[in-house]
ZABALUM-736452 format. One record per residue (C-alpha): chain; x, y negated, z negated; residue in three letters. Coordinates in nm, 4 decimals. Layout:
# ZABALUM-736452
   chain       east      north         up   res
       A          X          Y          Z   ALA
...
# end
This chain:
# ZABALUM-736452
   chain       east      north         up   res
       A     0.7112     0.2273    -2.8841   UNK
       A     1.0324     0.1300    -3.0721   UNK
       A     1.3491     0.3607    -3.1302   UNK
       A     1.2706     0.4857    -3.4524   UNK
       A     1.1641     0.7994    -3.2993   UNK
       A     1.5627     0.8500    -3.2060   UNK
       A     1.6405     0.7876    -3.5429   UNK
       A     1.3863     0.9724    -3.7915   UNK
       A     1.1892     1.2047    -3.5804   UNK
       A     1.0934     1.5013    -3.6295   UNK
       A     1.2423     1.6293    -3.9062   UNK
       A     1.1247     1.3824    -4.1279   UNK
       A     0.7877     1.3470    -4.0487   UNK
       A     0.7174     1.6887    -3.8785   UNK
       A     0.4305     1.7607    -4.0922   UNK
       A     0.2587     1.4445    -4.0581   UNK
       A     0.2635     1.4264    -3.7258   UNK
       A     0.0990     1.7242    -3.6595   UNK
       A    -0.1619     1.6198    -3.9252   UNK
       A    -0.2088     1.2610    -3.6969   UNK
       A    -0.2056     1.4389    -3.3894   UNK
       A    -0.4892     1.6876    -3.5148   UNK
       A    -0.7349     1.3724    -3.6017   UNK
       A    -0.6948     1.1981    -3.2372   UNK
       A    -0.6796     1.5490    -3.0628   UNK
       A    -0.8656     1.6017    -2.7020   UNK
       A    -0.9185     1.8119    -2.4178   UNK
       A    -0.5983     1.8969    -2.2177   UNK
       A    -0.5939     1.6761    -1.9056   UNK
       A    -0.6567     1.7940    -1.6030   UNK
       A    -0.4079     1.5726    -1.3890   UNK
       A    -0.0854     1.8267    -1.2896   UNK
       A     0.1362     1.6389    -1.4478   UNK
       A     0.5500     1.6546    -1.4495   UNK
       A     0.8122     1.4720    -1.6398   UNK
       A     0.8190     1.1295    -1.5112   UNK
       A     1.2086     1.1721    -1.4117   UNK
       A     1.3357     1.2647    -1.0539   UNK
       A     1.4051     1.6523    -1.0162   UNK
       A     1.6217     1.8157    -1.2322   UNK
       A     1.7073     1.5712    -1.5092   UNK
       A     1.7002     1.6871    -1.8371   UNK
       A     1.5615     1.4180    -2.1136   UNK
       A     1.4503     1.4548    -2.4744   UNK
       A     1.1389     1.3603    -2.5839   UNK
       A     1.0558     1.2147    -2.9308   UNK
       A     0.7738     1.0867    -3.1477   UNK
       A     0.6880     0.9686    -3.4825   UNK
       A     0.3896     0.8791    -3.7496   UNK
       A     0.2970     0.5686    -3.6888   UNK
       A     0.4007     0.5831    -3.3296   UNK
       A     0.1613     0.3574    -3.1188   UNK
       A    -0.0897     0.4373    -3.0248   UNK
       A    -0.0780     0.7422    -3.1602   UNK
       A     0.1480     1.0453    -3.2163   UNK
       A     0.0804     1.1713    -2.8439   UNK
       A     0.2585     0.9013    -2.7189   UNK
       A     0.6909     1.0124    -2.6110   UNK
       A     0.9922     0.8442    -2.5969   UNK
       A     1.2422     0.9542    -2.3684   UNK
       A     1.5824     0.9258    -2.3974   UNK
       A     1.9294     1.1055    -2.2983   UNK
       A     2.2570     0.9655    -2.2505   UNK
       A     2.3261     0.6160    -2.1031   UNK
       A     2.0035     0.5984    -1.9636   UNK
       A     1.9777     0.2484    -1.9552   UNK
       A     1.8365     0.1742    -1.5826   UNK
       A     1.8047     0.5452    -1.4643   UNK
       A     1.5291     0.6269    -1.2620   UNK
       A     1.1577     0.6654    -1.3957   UNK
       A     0.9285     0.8588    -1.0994   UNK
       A     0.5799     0.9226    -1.0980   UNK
       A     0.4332     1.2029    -1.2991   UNK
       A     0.1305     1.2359    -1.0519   UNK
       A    -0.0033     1.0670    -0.7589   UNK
       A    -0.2946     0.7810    -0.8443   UNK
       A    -0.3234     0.3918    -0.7609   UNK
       A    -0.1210     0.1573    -0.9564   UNK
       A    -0.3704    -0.0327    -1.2210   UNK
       A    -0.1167    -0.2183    -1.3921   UNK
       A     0.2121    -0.3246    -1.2963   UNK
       A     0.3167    -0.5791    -1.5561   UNK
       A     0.6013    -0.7219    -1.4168   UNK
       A     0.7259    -0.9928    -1.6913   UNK
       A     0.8356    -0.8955    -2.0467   UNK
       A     0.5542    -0.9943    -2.3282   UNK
       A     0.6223    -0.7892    -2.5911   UNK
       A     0.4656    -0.5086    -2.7161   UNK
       A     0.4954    -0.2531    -2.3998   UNK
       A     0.7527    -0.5016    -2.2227   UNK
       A     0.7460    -0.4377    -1.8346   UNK
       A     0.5159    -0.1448    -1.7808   UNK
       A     0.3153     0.0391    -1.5447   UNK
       A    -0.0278     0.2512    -1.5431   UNK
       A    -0.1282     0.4767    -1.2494   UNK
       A    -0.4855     0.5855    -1.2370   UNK
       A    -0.5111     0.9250    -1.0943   UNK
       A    -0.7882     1.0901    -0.8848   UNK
       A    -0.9824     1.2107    -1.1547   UNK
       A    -1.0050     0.9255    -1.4307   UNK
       A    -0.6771     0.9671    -1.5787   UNK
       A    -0.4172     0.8137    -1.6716   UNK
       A    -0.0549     0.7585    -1.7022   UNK
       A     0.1479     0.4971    -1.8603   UNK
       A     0.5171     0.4224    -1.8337   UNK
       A     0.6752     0.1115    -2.0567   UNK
       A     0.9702    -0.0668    -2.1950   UNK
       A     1.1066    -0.1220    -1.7550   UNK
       A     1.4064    -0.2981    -1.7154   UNK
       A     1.2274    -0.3465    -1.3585   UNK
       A     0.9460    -0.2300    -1.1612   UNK
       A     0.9264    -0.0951    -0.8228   UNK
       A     0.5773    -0.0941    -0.7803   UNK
       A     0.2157    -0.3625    -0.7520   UNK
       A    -0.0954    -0.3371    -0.8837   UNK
       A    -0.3469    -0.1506    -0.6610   UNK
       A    -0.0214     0.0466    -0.4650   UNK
       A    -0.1157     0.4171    -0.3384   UNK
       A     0.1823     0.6310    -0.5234   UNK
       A     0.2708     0.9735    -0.4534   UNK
       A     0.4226     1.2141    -0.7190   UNK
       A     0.7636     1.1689    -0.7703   UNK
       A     0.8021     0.8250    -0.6085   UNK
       A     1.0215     0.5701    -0.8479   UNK
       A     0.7610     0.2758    -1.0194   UNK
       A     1.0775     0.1813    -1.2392   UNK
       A     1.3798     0.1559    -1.4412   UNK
       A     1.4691     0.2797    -1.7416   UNK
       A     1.4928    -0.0568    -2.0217   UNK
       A     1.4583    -0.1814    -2.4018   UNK
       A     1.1991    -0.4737    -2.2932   UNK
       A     0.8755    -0.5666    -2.5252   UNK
       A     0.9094    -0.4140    -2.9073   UNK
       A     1.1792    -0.1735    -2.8200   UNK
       A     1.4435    -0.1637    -2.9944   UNK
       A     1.6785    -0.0195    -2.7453   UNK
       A     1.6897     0.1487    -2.4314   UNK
       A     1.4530     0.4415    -2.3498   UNK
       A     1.0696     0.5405    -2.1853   UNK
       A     0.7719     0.5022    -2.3785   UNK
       A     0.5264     0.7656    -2.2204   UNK
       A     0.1894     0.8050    -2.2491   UNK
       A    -0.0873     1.0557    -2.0954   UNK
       A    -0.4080     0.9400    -2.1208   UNK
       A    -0.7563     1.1207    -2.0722   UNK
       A    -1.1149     0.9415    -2.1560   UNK
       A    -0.9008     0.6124    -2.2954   UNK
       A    -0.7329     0.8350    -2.5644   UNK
       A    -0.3452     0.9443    -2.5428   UNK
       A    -0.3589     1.2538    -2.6032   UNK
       A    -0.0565     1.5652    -2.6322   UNK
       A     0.1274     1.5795    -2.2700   UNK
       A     0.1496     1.8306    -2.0636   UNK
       A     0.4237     1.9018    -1.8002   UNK
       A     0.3864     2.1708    -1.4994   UNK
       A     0.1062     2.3051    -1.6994   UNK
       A     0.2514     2.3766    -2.0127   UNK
       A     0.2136     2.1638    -2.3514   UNK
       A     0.5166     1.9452    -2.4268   UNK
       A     0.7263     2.0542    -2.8192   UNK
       A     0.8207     1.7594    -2.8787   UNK
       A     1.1995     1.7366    -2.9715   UNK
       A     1.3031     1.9759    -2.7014   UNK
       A     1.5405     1.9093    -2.3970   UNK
       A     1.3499     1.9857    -2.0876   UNK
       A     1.4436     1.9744    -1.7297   UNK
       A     1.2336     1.7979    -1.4574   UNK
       A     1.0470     2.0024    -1.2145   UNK
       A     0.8824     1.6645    -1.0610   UNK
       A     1.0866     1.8075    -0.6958   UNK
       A     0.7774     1.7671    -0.4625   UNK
       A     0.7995     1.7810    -0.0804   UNK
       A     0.6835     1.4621     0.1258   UNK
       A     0.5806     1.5426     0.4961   UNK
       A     0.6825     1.4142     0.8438   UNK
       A     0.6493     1.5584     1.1702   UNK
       A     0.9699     1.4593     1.4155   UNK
       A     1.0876     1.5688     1.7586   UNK
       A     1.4241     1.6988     1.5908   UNK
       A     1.5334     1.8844     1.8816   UNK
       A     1.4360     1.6271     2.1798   UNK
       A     1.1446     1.8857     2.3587   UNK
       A     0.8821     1.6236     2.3102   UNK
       A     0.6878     1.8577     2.0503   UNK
       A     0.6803     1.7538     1.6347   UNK
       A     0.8321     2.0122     1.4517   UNK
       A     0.6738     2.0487     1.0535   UNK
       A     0.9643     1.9260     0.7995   UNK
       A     0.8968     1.8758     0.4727   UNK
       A     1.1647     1.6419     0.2576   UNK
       A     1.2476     1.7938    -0.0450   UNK
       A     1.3487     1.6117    -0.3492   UNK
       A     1.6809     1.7060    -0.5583   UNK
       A     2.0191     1.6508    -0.5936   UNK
       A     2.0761     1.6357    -0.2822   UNK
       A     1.7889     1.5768    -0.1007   UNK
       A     1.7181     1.7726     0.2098   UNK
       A     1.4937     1.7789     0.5266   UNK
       A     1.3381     2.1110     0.5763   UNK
       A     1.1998     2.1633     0.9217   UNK
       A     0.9795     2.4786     1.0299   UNK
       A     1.1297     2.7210     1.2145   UNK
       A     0.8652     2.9963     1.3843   UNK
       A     0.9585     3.3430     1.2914   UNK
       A     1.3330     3.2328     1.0867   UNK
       A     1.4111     3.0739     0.7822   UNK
       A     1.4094     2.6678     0.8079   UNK
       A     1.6683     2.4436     0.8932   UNK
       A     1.8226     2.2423     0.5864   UNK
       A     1.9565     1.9109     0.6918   UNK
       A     2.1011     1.8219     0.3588   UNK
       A     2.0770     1.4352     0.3081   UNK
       A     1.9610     1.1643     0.0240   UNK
       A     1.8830     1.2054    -0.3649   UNK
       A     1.5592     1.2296    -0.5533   UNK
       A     1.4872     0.9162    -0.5789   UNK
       A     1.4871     0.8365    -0.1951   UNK
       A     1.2172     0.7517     0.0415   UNK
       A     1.2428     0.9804     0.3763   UNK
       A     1.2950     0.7616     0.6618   UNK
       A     1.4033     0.9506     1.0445   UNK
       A     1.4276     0.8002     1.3515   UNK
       A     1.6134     0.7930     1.7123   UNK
       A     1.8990     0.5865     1.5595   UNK
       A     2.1556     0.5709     1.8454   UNK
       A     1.9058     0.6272     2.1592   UNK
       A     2.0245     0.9866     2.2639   UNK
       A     1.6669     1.1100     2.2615   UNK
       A     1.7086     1.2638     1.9816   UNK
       A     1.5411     1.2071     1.6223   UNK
       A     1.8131     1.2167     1.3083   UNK
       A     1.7682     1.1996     0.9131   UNK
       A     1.7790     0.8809     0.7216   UNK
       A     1.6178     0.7597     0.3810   UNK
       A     1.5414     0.4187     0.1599   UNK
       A     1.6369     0.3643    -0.2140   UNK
       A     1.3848     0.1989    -0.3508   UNK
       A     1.6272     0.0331    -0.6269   UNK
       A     1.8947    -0.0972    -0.3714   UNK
       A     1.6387    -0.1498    -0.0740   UNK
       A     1.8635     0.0065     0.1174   UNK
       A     1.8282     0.2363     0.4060   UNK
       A     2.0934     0.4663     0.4893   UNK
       A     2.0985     0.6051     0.8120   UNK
       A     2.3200     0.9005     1.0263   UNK
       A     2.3160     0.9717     1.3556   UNK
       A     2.6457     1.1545     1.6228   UNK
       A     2.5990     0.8063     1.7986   UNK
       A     2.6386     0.5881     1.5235   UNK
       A     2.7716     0.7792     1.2314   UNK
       A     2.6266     0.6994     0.9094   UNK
       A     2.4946     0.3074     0.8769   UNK
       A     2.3738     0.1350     0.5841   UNK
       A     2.0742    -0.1314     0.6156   UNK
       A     1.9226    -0.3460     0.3259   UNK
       A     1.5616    -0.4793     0.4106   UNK
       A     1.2647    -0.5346     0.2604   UNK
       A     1.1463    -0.6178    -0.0878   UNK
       A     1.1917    -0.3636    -0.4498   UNK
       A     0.7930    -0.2088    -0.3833   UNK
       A     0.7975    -0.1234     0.0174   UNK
       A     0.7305     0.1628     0.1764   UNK
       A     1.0021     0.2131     0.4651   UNK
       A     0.8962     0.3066     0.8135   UNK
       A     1.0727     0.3733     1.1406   UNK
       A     1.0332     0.3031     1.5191   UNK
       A     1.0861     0.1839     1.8758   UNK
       A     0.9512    -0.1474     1.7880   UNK
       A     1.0184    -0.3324     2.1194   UNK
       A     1.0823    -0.0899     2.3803   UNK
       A     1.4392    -0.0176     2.3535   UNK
       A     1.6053     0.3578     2.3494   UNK
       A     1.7176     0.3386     1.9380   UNK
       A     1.4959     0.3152     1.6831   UNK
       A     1.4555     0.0182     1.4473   UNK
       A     1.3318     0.0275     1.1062   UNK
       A     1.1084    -0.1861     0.9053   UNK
       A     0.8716    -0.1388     0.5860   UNK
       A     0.5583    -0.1561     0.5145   UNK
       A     0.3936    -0.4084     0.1995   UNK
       A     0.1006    -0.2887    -0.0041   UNK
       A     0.0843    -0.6060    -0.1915   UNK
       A    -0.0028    -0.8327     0.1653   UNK
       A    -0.1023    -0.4977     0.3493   UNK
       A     0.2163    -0.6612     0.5601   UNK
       A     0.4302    -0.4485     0.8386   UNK
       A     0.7794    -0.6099     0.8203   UNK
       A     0.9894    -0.4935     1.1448   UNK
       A     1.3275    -0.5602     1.2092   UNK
       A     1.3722    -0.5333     1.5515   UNK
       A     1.7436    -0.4790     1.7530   UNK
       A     1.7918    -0.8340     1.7418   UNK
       A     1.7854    -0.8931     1.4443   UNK
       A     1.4427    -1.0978     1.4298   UNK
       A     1.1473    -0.9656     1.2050   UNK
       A     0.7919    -0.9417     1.3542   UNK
       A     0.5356    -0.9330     1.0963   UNK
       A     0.1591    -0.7638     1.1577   UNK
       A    -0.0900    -0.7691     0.8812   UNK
       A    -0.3235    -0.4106     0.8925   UNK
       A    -0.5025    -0.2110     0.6393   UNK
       A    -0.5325    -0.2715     0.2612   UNK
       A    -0.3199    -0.2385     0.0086   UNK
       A    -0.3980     0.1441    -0.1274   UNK
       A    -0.3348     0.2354     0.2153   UNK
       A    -0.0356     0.4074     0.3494   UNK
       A     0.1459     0.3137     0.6694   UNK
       A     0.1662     0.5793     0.9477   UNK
       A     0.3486     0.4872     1.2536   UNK
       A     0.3380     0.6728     1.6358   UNK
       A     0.3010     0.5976     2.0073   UNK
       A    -0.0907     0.6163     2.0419   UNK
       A    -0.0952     0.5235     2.4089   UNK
       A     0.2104     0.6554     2.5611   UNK
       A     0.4034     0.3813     2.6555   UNK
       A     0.7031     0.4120     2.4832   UNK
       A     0.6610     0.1942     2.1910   UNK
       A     0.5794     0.2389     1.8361   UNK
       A     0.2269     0.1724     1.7254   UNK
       A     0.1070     0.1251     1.3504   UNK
       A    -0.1319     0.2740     1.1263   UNK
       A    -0.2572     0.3055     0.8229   UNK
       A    -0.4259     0.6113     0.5930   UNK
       A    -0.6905     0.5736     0.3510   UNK
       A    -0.6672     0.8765     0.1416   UNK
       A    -0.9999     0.8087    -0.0952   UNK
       A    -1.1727     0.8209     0.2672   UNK
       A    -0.9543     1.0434     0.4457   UNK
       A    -0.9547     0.7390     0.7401   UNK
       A    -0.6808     0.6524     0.9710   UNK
       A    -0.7000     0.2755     1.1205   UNK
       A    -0.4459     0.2583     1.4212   UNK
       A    -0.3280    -0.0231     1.5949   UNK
       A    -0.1987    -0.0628     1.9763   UNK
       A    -0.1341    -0.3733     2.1853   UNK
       A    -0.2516    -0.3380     2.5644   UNK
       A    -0.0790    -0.4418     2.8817   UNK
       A    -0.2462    -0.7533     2.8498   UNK
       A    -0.1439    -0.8799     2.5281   UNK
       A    -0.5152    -0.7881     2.3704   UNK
       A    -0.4608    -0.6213     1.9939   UNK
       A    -0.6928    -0.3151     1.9951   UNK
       A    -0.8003    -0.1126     1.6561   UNK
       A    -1.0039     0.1929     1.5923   UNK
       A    -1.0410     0.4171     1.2949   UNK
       A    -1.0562     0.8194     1.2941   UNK
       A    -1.1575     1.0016     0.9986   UNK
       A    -0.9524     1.3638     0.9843   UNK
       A    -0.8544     1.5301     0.6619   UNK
       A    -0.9707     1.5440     0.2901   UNK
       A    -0.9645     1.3265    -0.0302   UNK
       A    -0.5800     1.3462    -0.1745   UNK
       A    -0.4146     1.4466     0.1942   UNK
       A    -0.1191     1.3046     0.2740   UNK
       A    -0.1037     1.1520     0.6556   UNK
       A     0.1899     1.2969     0.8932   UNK
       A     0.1686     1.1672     1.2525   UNK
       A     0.3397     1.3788     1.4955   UNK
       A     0.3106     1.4945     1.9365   UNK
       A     0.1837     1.8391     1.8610   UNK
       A     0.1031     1.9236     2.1943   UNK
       A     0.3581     1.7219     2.4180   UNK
       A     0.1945     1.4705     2.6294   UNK
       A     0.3479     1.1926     2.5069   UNK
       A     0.0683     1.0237     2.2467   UNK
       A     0.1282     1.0670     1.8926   UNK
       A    -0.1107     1.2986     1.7635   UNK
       A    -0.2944     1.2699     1.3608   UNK
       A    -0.2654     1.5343     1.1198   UNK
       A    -0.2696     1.5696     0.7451   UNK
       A    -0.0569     1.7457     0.4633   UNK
       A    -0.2728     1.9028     0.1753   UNK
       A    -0.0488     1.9281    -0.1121   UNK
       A    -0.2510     2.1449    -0.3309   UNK
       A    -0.1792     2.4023    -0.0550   UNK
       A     0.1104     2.2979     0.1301   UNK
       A    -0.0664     2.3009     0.4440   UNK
       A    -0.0381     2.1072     0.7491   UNK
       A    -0.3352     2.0400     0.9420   UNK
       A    -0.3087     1.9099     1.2846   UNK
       A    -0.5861     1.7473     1.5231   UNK
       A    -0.4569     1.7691     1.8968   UNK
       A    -0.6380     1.5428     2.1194   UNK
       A    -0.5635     1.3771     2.5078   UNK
       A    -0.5271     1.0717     2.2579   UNK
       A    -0.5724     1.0279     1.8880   UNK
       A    -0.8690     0.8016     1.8865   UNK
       A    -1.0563     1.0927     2.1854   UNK
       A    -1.2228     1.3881     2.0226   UNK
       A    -1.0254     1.6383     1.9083   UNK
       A    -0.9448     1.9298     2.1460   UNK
       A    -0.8645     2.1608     1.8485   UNK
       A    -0.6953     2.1750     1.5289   UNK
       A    -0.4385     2.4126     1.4006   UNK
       A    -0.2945     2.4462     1.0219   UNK
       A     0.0153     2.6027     0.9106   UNK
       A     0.1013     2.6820     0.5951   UNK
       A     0.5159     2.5043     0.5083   UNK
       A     0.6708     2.3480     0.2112   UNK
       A     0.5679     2.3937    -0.1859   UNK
       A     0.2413     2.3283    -0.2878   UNK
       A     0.1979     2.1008    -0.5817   UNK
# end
């Protein structure tokens, strides 16, 4: 936990670490983990004897690192998202994954993230710091299985300890806009890297790269300038800012919300351009900024859910949502003619999915649909409306699987 492990590491004590790390030895864990750095980093990871709480456990380090990014390794539910500095771990985070495991980042400058807070892979919890017992700047990283840290593994393959590795945490995130104004979602996948880049399905050709954003960056699109057209935008989680481009409007830059929201996008109150907004796990809270300037604020869901967004009833305004992925349930939200709120929940898709919302067929409601990641498959219910029974449903293969 401190930065001895820069100084005396594993030359010194080579030997009795691998002793140590033969007595608290377990199974390999079963999570898919990846370096807990955005895509393509390279870091150095280090360890010592006495290292707490055991060998297993890495620190991180590589040139002026002091508040670079710190992503997910895998997808889980925030437990623990200790925000002020006590010593020991400092500021630190633990995300619970799917199957009982466990990961824990420490020593934050600052967190990006609340307790009980859905997280995908690759999403930022944090900032590289020296809080707690550290002794200067770097990540304390643990992987834990059964309440034991145990050796880490990253895109399958054991961790030697000492060695400069590159990040391959560059997962794709789905969405499902009209890019090309016919009134029918196209696939896209956003890909993470240096740059970022929007990849949208093309039947029978290669995709269409719309370079745009960093690793770090939240996807974001929307009808910016009210040409009828959808264009690329993203949120940095660390600036709260959302950075927007458009041929109407060029490229605008808009800070809103707090460090740990999820951004969303829409036609909030009717007008041609989209607005944006975000979404807070921590008071299950929509936040939308709307064109003039005012914020409306609509409390749905729970806090592990995530916010979808779409026009369920046609009438040219932007409904909410939200996805349960432990329960595979969407709960969506429209407001009638009259004023009265309506909600109704459809179940579609499996444990883990990630929710894309998108007009498949063209008649003007937002259709619901689901992104496996295992598979990279999109899986798409088409309905007269998305709370009616489902006419069919459709999957196509696009993007890398995780």
């Amino acid at each position: 936990m401190d930065m001895r492990a820069r100084r005396t590491a594993p030359a010194a004590v080579a030997a009795a670490i691998v002793l140590l790390s033969a007595s608290v030895a377990v199974a390999a864990p079963a999570t898919a983990f990846e370096m807990p750095f955005p895509c393509g980093q390279t870091w150095t990871g280090t360890t010592y004897a006495k290292h707490s709480p055991n060998p297993n456990s890495i620190d991180w380090n590589r040139a002026d690192d002091v508040d670079d990014a710190v992503v997910a390794a895998a997808p889980g539910t925030v437990s623990v998202a200790q925000a002020v500095d006590k010593g020991g771990y400092g500021k630190y985070v633990v995300i619970e994954h799917p199957n009982g495991e466990k990961s824990l980042y420490a020593h934050l400058n600052r967190l990006l993230v609340t307790a009980g807070q859905r997280i995908d892979q690759a999403q930022q919890i944090g900032a590289v710091g020296s809080t707690g017992s550290s002794t200067g700047a770097h990540l304390h990283f643990e992987e834990r299985v059964g309440g034991s840290t145990v050796a880490a593994y990253f895109h399958g393959v054991k961790y030697a300890v000492g060695k400069a590795q590159a990040s391959a945490n560059c997962v794709d995130t789905p969405l499902a806009p009209d890019w090309n104004g016919d009134k029918v979602a196209q696939p896209t996948v956003f890909r993470r890297g240096n740059p970022a880049s929007f990849q949208v399905h093309r039947p029978g050709t290669t995709p269409q790269v719309v370079s745009f954003g960093g690793a770090t960056d939240e996807p974001v699109v929307g009808d910016w300038d009210g040409n009828g057209t959808i264009n690329p935008g993203v949120r940095t989680p660390a600036t709260r800012k959302f950075t927007l481009r458009s041929p109407g409007t060029g490229t605008i830059g808009i800070v809103f919300g707090s460090l740990t929201d999820r951004p969303v996008a829409g036609n909030w109150d009717g007008t041609r351009a989209s607005e944006v907004g975000v979404w807070s796990s921590a008071s299950a809270t929509f936040h939308l900024r709307l064109s003039t300037g005012a914020v409306s604020r609509i409390v749905l869901g729970d806090a592990n859910d995530l916010p979808v967004t779409g026009d369920w009833d046609a009438d040219g305004v932007t409904d909410l949502g939200v996805y349960d992925q432990a329960t595979s349930t969407f709960t969506l939200r429209r407001v009638d003619d009259e004023g009265i709120v309506w909600t109704a929940q459809v179940t579609y898709g499996a444990p883990g999915d990630l929710p894309v919302t998108g007009d498949w067929d063209g008649n003007g409601r937002t259709d619901l649909g689901t992104w496996t990641p295992l598979t990279a498959t999109f899986n798409r219910r088409i309905a007269t409306a998305p709370t009616a029974a489902a006419r069919t449903t459709t999957t196509l293969q696009f993007g890398r699987h995780r």
